[in-house]
N, C-alpha and C positions, 0 to 999 in steps of 0.2 A: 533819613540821615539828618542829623543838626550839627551844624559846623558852630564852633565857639572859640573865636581867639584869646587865645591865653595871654601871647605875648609878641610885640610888632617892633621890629628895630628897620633903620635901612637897608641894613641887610640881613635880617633872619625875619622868619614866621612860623610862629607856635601855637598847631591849632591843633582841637579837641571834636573828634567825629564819634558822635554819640549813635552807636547801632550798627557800627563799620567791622569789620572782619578781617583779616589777615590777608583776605584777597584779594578786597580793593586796597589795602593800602600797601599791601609789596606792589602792586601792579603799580598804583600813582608814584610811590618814592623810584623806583625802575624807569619809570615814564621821564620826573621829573631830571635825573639824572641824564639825560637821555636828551633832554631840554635846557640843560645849561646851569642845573644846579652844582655849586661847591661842595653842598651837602644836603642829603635826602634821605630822613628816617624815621622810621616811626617805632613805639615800642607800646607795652601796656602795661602798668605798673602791675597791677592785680586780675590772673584772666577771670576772676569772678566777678569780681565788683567795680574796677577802673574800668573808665573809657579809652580808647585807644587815642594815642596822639602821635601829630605828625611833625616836626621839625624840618625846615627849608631854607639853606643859606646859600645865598647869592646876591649879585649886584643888585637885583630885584627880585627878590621873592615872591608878590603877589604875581607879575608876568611869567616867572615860570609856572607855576602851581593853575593860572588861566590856561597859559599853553599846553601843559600835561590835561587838565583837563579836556580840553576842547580835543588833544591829539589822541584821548582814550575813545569820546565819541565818534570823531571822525573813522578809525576803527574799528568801531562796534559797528555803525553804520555799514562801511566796507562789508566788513565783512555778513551781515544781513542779506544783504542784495548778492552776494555771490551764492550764502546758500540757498535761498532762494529760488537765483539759478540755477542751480545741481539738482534743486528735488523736482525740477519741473521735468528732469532727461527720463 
């Protein structure tokens, strides 16, 4: 993944995730919602040839889009160690 900010206000962020998928980024905009966003979305102009971008407004947008972040690992994590658990029965 390459993150590329397009455009940064006090309260918006518009970034550019070069190799990103529909999966991680309904997951992260869901997430970010989830964390305090006003607004969280992403779209892709052209599915051939554009990159997918992500849109983020709130009081603080780089804090939420860290917290979404760090709150999708800490799940990932989670949920590791549970299956983990399960294949060991």
């Amino acid at each position: 993944m390459e993150l590329k900010v397009l455009e940064e206000k006090k309260d918006m962020l518009s970034l550019e995730l070069t190799g990103e998928t529909h999966t991680f980024l309904n997951l992260l905009t869901e997430v970010s919602w989830k964390e305090g966003a006003r607004q969280a979305a992403y779209f892709v102009e052209h599915p051939y040839i554009a990159q997918p971008k992500i849109i983020v407004r709130s009081d603080n947008p780089r804090r939420v889009l860290r917290d979404s972040v760090q709150k999708i690992i800490d799940d990932c994590e989670d949920f590791s160690t549970k299956f983990k658990r399960a294949m060991k029965k």
